[in-house]
Each structure stands twice: as structure tokens, then as C-alpha cells.
ZAVOKOL-231632 format. One record per atom (N, C-alpha, C): residue in three letters; atom name; chain; residue number from 1; x, y, z. Coordinates in steps of 0.001 Angstrom, whole numbers, m for minus. Each point is the difference from the previous one (the first is absolute). Example, Ala and Ser with C-alpha at 12.3 -4.5 7.8 and 13.67 -1.06 7.14 Angstrom:
<sites>
<site aa="ALA" at="N" ch="A" i="1" east="13190" north="m5690" up="7800"/>
<site aa="ALA" at="CA" ch="A" i="1" east="m890" north="1190" up="0"/>
<site aa="ALA" at="C" ch="A" i="1" east="900" north="1200" up="0"/>
<site aa="SER" at="N" ch="A" i="2" east="m350" north="1050" up="m720"/>
<site aa="SER" at="CA" ch="A" i="2" east="820" north="1190" up="60"/>
<site aa="SER" at="C" ch="A" i="2" east="m770" north="1090" up="730"/>
</sites>
This chain:
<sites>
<site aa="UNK" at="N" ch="A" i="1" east="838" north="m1179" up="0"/>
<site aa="UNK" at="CA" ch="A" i="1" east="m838" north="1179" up="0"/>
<site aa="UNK" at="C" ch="A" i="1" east="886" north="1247" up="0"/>
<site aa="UNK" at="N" ch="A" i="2" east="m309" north="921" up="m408"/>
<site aa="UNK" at="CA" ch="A" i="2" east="848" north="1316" up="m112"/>
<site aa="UNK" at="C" ch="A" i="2" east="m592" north="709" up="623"/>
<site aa="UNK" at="N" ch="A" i="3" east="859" north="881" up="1082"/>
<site aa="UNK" at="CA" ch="A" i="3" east="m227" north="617" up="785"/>
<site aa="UNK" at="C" ch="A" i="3" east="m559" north="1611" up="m679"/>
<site aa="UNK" at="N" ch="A" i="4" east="m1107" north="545" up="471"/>
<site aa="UNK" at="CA" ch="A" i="4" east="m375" north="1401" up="m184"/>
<site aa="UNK" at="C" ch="A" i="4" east="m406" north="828" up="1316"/>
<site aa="UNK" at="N" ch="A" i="5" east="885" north="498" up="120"/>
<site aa="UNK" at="CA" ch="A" i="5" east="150" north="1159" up="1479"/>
<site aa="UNK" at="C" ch="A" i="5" east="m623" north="1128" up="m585"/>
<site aa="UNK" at="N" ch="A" i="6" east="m1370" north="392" up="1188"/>
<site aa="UNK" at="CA" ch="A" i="6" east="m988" north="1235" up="m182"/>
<site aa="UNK" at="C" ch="A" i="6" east="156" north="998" up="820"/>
<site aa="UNK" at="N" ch="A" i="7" east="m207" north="1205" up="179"/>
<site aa="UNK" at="CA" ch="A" i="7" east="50" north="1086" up="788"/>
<site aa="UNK" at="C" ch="A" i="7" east="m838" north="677" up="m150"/>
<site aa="UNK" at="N" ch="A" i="8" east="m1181" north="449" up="1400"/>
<site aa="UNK" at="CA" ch="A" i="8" east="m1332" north="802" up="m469"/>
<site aa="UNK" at="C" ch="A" i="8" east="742" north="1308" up="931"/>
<site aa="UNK" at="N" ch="A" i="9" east="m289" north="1180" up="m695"/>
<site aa="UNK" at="CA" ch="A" i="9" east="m287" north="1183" up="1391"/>
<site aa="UNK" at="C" ch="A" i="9" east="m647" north="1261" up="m565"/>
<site aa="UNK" at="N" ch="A" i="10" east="m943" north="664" up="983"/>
<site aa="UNK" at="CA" ch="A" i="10" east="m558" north="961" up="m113"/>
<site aa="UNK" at="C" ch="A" i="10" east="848" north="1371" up="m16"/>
<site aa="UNK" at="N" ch="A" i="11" east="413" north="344" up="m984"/>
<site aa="UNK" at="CA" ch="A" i="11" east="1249" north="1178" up="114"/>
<site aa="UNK" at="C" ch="A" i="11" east="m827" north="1472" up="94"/>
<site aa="UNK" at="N" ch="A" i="12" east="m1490" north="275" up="m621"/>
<site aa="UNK" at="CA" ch="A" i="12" east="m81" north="800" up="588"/>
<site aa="UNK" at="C" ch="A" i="12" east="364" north="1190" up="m408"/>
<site aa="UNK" at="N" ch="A" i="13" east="m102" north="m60" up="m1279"/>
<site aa="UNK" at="CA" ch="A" i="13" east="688" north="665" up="m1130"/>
<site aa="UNK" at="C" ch="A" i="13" east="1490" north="m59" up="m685"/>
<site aa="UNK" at="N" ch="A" i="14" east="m340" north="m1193" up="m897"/>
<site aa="UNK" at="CA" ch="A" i="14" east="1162" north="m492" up="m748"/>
<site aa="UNK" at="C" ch="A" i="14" east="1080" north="794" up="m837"/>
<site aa="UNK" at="N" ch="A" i="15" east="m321" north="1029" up="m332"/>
<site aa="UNK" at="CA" ch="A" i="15" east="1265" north="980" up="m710"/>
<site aa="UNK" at="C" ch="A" i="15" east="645" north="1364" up="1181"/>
<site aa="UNK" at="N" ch="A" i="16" east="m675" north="m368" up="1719"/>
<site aa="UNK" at="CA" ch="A" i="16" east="643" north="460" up="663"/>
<site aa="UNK" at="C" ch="A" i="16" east="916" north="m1113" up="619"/>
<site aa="UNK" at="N" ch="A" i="17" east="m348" north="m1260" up="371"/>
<site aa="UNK" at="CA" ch="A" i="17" east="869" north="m1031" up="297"/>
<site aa="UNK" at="C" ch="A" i="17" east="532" north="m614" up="m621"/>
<site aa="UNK" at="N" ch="A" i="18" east="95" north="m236" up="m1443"/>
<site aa="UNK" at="CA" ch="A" i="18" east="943" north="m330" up="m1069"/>
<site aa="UNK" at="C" ch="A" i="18" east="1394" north="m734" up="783"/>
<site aa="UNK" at="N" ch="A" i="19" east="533" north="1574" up="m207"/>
<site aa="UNK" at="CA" ch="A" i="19" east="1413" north="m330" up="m50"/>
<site aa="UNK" at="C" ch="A" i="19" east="847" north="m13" up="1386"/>
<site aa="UNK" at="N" ch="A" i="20" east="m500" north="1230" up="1019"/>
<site aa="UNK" at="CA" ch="A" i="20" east="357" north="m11" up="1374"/>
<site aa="UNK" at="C" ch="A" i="20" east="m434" north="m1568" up="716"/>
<site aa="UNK" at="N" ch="A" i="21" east="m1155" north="m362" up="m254"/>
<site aa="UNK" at="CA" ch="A" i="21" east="m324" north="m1782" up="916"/>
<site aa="UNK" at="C" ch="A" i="21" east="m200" north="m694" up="m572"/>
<site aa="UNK" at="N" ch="A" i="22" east="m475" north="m297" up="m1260"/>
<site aa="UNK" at="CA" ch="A" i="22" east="m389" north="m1100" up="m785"/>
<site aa="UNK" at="C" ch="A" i="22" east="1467" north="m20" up="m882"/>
<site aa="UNK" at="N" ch="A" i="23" east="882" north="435" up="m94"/>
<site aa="UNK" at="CA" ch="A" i="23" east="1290" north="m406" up="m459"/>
<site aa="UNK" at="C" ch="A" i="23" east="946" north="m385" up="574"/>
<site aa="UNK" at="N" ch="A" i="24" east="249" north="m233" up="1292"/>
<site aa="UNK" at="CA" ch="A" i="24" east="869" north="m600" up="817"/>
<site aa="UNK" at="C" ch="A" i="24" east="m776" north="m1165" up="404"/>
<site aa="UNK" at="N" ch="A" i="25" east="m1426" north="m72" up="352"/>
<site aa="UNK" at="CA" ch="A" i="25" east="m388" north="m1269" up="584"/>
<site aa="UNK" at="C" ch="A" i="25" east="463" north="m1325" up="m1207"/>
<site aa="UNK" at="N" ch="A" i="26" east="m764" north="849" up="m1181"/>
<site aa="UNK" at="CA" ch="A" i="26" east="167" north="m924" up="m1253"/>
<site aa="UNK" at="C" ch="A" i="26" east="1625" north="m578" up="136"/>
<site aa="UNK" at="N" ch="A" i="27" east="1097" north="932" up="m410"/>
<site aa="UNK" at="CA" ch="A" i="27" east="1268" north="m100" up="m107"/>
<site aa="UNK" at="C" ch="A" i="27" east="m154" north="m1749" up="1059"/>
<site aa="UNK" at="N" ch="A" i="28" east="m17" north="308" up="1710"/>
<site aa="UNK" at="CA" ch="A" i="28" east="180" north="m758" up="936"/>
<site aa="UNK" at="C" ch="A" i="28" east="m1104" north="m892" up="m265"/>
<site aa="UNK" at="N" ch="A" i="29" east="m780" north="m449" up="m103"/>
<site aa="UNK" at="CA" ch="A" i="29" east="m1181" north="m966" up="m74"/>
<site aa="UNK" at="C" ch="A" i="29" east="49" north="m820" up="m1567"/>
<site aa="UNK" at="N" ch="A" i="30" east="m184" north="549" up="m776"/>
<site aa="UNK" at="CA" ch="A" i="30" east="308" north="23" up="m1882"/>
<site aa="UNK" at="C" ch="A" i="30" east="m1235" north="m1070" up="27"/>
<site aa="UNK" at="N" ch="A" i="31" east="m1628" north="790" up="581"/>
<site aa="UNK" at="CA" ch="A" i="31" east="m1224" north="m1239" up="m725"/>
<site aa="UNK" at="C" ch="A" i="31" east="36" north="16" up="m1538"/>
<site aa="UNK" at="N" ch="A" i="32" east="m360" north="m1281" up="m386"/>
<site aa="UNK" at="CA" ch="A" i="32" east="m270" north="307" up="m1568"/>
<site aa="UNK" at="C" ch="A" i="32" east="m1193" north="671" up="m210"/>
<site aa="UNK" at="N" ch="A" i="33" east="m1211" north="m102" up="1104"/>
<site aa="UNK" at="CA" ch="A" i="33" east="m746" north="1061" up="m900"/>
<site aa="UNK" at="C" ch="A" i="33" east="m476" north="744" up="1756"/>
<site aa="UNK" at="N" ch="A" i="34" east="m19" north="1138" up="m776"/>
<site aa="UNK" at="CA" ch="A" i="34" east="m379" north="1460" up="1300"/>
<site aa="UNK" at="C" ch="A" i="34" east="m1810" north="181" up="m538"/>
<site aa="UNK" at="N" ch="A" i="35" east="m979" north="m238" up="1261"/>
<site aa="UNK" at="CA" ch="A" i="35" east="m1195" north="700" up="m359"/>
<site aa="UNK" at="C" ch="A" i="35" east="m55" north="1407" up="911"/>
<site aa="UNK" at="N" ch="A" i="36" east="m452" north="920" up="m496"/>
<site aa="UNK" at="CA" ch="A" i="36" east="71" north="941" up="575"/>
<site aa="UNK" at="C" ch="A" i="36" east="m1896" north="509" up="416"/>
<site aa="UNK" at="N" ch="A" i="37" east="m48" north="240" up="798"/>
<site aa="UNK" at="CA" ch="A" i="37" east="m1568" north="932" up="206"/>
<site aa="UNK" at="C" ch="A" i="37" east="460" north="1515" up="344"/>
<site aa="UNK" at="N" ch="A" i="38" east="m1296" north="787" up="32"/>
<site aa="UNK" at="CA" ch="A" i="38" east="m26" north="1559" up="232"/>
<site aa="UNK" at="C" ch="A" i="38" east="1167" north="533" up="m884"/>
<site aa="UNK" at="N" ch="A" i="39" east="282" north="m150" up="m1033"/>
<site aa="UNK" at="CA" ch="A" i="39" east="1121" north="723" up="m1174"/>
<site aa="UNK" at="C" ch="A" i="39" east="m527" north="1132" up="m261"/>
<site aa="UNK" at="N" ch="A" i="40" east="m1354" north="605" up="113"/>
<site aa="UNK" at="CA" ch="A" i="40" east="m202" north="1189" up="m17"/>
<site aa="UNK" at="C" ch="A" i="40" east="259" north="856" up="m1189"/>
<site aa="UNK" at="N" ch="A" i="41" east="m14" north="m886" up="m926"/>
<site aa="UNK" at="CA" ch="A" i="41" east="112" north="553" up="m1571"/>
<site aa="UNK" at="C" ch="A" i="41" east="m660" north="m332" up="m1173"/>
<site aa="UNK" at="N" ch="A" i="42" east="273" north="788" up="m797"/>
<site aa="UNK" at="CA" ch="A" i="42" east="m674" north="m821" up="m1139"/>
<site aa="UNK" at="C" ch="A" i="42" east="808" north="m794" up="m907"/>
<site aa="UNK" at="N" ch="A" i="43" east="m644" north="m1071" up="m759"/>
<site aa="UNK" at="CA" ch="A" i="43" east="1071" north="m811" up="m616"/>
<site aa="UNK" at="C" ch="A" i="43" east="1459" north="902" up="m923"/>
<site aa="UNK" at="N" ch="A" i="44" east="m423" north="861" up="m315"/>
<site aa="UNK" at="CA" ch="A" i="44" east="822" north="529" up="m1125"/>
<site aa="UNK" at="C" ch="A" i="44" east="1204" north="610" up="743"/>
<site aa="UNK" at="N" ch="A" i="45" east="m230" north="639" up="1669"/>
<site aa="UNK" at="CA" ch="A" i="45" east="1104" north="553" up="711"/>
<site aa="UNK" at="C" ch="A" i="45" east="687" north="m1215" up="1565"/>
<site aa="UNK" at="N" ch="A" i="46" east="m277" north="m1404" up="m560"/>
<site aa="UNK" at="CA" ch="A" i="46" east="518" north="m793" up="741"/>
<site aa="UNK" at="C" ch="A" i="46" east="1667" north="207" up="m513"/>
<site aa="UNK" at="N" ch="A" i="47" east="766" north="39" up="1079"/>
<site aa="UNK" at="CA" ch="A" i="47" east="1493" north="69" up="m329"/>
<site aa="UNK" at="C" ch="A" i="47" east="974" north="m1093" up="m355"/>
<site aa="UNK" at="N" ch="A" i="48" east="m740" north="m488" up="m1124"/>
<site aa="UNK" at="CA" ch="A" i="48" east="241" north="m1204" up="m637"/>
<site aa="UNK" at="C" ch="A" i="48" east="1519" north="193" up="m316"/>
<site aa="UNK" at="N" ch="A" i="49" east="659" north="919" up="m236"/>
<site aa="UNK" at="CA" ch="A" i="49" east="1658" north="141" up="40"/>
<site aa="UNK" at="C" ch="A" i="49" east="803" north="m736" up="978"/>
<site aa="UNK" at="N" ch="A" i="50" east="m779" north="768" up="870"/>
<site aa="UNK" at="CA" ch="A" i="50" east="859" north="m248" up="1608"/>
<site aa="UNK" at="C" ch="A" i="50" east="m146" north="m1555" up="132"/>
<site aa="UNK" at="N" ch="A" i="51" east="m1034" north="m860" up="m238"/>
<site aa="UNK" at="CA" ch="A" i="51" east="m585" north="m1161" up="519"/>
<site aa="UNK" at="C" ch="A" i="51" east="1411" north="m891" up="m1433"/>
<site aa="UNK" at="N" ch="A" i="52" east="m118" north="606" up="m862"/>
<site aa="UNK" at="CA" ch="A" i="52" east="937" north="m652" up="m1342"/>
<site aa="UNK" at="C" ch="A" i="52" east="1961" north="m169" up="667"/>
<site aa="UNK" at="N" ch="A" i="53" east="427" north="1179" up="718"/>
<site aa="UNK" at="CA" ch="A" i="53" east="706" north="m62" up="591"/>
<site aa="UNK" at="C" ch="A" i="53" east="425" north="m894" up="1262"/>
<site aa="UNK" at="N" ch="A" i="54" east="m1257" north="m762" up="610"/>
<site aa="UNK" at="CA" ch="A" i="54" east="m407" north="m564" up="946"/>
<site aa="UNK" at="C" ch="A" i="54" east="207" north="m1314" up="m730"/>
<site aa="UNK" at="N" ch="A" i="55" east="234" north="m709" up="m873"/>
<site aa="UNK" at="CA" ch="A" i="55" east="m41" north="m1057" up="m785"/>
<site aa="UNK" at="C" ch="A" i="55" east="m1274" north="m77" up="m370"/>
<site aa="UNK" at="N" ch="A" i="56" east="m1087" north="1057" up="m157"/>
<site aa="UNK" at="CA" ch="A" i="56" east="m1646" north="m934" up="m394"/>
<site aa="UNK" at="C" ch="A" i="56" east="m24" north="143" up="m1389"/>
<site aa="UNK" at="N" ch="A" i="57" east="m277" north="m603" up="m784"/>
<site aa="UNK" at="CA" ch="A" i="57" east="m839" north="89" up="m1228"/>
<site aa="UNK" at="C" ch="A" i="57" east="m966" north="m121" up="m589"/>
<site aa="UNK" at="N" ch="A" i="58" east="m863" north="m348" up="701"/>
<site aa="UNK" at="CA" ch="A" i="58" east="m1409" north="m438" up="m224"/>
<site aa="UNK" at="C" ch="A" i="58" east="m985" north="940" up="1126"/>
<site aa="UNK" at="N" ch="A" i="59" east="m612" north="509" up="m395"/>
<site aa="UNK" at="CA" ch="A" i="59" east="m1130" north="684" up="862"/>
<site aa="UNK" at="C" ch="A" i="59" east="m1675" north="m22" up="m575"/>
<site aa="UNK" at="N" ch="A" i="60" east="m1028" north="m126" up="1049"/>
<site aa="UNK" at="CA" ch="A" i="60" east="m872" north="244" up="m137"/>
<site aa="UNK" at="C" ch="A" i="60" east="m627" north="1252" up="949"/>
<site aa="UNK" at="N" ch="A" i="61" east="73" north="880" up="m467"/>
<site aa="UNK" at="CA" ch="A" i="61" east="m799" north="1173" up="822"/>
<site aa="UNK" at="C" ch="A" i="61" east="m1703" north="177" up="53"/>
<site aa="UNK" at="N" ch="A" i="62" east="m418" north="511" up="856"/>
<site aa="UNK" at="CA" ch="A" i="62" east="m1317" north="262" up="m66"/>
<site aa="UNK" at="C" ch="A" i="62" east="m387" north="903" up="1192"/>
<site aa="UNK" at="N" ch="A" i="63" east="337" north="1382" up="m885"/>
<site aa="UNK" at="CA" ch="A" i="63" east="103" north="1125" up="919"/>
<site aa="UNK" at="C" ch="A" i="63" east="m1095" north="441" up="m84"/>
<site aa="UNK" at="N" ch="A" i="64" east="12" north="1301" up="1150"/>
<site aa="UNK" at="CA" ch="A" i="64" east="m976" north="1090" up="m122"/>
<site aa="UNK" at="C" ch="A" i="64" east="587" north="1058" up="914"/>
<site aa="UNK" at="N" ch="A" i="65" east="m712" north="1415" up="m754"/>
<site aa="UNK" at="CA" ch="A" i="65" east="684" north="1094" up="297"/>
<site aa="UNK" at="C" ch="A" i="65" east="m737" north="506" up="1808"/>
<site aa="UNK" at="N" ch="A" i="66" east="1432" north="m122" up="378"/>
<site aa="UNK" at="CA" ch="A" i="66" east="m177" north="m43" up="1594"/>
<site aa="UNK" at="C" ch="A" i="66" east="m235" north="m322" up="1152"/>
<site aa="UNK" at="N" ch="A" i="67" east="m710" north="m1550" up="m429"/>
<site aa="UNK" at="CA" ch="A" i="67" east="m56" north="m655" up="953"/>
<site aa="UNK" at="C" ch="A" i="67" east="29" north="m1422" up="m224"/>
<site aa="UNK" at="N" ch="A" i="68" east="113" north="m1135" up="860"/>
<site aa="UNK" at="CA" ch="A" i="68" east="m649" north="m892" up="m654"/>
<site aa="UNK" at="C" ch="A" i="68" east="1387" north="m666" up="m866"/>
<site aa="UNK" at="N" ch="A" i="69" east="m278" north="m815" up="m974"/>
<site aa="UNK" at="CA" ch="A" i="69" east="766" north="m397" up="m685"/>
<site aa="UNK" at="C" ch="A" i="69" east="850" north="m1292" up="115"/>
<site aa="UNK" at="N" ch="A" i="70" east="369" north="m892" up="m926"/>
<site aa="UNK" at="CA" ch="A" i="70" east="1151" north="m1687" up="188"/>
<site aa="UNK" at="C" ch="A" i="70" east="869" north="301" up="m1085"/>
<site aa="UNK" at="N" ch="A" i="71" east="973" north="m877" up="523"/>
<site aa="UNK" at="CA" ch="A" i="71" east="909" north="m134" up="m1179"/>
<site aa="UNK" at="C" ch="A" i="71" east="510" north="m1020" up="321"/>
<site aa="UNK" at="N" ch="A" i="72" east="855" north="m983" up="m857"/>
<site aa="UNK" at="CA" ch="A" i="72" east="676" north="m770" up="m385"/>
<site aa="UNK" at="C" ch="A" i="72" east="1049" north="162" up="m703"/>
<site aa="UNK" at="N" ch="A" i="73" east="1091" north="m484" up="897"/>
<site aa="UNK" at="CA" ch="A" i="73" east="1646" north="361" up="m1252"/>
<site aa="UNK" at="C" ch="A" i="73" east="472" north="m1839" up="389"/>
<site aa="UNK" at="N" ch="A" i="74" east="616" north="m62" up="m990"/>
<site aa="UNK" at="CA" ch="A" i="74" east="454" north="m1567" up="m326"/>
<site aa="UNK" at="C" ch="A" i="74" east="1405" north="65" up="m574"/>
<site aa="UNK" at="N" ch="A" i="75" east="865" north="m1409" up="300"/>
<site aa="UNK" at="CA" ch="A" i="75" east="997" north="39" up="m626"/>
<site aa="UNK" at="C" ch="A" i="75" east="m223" north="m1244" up="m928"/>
<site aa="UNK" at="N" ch="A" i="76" east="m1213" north="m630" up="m122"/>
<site aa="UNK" at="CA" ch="A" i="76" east="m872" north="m1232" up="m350"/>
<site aa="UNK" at="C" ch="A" i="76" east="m1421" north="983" up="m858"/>
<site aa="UNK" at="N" ch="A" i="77" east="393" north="m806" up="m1861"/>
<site aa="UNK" at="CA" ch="A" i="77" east="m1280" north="549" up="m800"/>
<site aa="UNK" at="C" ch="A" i="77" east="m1724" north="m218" up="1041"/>
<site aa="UNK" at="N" ch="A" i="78" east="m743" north="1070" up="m363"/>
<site aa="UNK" at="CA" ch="A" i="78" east="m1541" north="109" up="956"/>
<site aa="UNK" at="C" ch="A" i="78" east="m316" north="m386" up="m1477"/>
<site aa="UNK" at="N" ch="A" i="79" east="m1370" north="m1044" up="635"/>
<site aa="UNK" at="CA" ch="A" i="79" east="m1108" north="271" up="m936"/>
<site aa="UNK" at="C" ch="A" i="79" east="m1315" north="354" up="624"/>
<site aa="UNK" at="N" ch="A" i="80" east="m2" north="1169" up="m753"/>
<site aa="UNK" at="CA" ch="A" i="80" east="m1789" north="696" up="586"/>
<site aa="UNK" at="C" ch="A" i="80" east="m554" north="m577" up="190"/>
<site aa="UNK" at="N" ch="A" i="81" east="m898" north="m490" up="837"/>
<site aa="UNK" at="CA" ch="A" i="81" east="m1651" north="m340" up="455"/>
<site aa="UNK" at="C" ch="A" i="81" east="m846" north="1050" up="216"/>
<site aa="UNK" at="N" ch="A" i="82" east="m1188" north="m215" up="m258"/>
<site aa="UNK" at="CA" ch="A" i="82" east="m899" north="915" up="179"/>
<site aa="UNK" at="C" ch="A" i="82" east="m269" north="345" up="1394"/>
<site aa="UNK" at="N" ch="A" i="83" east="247" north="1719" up="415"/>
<site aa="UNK" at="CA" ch="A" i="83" east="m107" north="523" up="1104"/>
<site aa="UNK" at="C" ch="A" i="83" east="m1527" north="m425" up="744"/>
<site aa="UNK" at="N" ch="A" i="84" east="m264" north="65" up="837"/>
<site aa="UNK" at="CA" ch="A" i="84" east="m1010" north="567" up="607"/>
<site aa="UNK" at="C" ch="A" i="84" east="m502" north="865" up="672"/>
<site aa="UNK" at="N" ch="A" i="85" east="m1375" north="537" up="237"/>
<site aa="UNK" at="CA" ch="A" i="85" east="m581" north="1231" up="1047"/>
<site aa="UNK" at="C" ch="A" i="85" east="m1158" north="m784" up="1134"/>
<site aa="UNK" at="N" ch="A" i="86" east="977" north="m322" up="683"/>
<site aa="UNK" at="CA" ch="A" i="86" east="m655" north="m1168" up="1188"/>
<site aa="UNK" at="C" ch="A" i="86" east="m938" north="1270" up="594"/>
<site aa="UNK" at="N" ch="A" i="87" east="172" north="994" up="485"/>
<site aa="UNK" at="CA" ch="A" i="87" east="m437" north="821" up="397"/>
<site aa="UNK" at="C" ch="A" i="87" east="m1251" north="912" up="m380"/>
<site aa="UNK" at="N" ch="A" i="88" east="150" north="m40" up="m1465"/>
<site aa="UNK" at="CA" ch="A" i="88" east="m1131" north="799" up="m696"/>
<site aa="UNK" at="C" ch="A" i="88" east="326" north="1121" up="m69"/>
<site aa="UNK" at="N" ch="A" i="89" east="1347" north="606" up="98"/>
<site aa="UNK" at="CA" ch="A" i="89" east="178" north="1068" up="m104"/>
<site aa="UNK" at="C" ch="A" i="89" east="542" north="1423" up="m351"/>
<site aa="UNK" at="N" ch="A" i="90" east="320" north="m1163" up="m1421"/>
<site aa="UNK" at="CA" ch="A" i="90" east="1033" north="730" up="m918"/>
<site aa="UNK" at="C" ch="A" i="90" east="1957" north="562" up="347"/>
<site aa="UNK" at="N" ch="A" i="91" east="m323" north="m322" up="1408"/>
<site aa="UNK" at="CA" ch="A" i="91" east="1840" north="45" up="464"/>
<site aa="UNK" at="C" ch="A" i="91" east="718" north="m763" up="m521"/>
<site aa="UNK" at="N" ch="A" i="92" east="1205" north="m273" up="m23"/>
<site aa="UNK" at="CA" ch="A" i="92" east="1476" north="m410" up="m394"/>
<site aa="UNK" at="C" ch="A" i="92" east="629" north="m1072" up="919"/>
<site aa="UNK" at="N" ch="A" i="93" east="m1145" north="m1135" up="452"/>
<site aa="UNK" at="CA" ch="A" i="93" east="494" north="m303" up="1391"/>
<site aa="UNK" at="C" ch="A" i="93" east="488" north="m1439" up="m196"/>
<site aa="UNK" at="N" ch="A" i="94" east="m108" north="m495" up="m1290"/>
<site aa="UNK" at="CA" ch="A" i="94" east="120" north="m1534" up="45"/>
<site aa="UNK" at="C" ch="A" i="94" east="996" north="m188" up="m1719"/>
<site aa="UNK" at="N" ch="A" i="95" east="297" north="m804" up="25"/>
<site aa="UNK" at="CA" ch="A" i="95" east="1080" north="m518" up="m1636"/>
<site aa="UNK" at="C" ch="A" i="95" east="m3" north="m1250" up="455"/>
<site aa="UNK" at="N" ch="A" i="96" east="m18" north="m802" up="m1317"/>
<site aa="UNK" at="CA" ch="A" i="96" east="172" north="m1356" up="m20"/>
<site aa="UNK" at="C" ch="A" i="96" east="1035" north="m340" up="m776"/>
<site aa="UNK" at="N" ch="A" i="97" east="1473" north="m1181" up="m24"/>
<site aa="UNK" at="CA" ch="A" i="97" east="767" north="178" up="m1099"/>
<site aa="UNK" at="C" ch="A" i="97" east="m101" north="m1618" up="m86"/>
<site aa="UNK" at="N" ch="A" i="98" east="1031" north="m383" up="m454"/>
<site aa="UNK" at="CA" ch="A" i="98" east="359" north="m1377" up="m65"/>
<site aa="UNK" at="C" ch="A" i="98" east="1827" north="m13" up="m204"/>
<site aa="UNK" at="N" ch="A" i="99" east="847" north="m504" up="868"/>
<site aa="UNK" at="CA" ch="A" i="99" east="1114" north="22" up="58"/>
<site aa="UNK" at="C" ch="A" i="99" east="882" north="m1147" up="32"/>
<site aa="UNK" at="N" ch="A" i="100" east="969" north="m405" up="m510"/>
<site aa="UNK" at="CA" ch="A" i="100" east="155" north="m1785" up="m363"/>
<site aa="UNK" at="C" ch="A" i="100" east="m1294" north="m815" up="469"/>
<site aa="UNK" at="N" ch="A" i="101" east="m909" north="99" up="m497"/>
<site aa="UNK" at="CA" ch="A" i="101" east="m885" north="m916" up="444"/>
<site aa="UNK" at="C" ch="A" i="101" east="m767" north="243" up="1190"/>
<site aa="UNK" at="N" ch="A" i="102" east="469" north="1284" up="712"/>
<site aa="UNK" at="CA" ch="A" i="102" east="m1316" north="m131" up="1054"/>
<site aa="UNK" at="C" ch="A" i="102" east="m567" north="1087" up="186"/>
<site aa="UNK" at="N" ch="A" i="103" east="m1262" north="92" up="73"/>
<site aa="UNK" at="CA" ch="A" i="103" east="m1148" north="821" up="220"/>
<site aa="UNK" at="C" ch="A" i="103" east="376" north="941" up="1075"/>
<site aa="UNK" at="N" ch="A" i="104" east="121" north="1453" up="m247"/>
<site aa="UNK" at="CA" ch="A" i="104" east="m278" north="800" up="1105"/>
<site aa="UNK" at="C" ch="A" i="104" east="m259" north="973" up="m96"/>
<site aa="UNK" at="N" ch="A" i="105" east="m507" north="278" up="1201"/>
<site aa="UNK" at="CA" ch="A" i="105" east="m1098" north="1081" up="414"/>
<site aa="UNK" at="C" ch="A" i="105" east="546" north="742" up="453"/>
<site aa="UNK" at="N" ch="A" i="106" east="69" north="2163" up="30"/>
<site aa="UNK" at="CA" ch="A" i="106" east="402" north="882" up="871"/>
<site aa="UNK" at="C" ch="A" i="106" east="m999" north="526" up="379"/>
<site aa="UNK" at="N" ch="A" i="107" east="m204" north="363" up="994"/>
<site aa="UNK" at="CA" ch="A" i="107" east="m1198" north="539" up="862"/>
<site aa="UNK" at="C" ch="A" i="107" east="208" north="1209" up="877"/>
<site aa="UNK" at="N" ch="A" i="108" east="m919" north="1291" up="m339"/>
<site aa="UNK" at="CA" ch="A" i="108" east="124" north="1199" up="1314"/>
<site aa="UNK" at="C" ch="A" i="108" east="m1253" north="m265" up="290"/>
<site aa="UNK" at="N" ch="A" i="109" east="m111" north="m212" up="1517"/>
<site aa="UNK" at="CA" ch="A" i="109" east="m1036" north="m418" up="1138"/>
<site aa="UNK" at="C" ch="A" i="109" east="332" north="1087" up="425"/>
<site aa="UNK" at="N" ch="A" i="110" east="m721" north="1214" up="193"/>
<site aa="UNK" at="CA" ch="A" i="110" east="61" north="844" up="1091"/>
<site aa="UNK" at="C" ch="A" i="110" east="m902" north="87" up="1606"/>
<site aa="UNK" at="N" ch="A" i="111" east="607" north="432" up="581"/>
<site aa="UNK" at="CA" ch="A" i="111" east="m511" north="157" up="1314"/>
<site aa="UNK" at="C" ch="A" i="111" east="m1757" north="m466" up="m12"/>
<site aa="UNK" at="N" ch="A" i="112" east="m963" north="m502" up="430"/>
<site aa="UNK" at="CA" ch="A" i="112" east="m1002" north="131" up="m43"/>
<site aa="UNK" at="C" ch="A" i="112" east="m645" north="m639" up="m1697"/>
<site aa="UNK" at="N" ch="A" i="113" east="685" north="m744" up="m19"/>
<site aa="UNK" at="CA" ch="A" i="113" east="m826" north="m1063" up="m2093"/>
<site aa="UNK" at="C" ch="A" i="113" east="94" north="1266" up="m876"/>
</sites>
């Protein structure tokens, strides 16, 4: 079996934690794939540079402007699955990918469903 090491964290706005915390943990930890919640952006201003520098090449974003928001950076090809709105509520809160073979889910659960 081949090993695939995951890393979830709520950063809480991803193009302010980029490079000051999410680039040293990465460096020291090196998951193959980072899910991120609360990125707080929209897909087009995810700092997909910084994350490329990080060894990722593969990303799935699914932003929104200011709040809210997942992402996915990989050093392992994603294949899209269809997102969902468990919620009903048009937020940015869930992505589905498929990564050597296994199904996964990123999720922002906030305080209170």
C-alpha cells in the first residue's frame, strides 16, 4: 500500500498565512496533500505561487470573497468530484477530490452547523 500523508487546518485566511505558517509547517511535516478551510478568498486570488513553491501542484480551490472558503494543494494529481451544498446555502464550505485512489472530503463546520 502506498502511503498518503494528509494535513487539514483552518488558517483563517490563506494569503495572510501562506508563507509566515503554512510554509515552515509544510517544509517540517511535507503532507502530500494540505486541505485548507476559511481561505477567505476567491478562487482566482488563492496564492497558488506560494503553495507551488511549497512543492504543490495540483490544487482545487473553492473560494469566496471573504469568508468561508476550501482549498486543496497536492503534490499527488486531484480528480474533481462534484462539490456539495450540505447546507443549502450557497457557501464555499465543502470540495470533494479523489487522490491516488481515495475519496476526500474538506469541510468548514463553523461554530454552531
Amino acid at each position: 500500500m502506498t502511503e498518503l500523508t494528509i494535513a487539514t487546518w483552518n488558517v483563517n485566511s490563506v494569503r495572510l498565512r501562506a508563507e509566515p505558517l503554512i510554509a515552515p509547517f509544510v517544509k517540517q511535516v511535507r503532507p502530500d496533500v494540505l486541505c485548507l478551510q476559511e481561505i477567505k478568498c476567491r478562487n482566482e486570488e488563492f496564492p497558488e505561487k506560494a503553495f507551488r513553491e511549497m512543492g504543490y501542484e495540483h490544487f482545487h480551490v473553492r473560494g469566496m470573497k471573504g469568508m468561508h472558503g476550501v482549498a486543496i494543494a497536492s503534490r499527488h494529481p486531484l480528480e474533481d468530484l462534484p462539490d456539495e451544498d450540505f447546507c443549502r446555502s450557497g457557501e464555499a464550505r465543502h470540495q470533494r477530490v479523489r487522490v491516488k485512489g481515495v475519496e476526500l472530503h474538506n469541510f468548514y463546520v463553523p461554530a454552531g452547523g
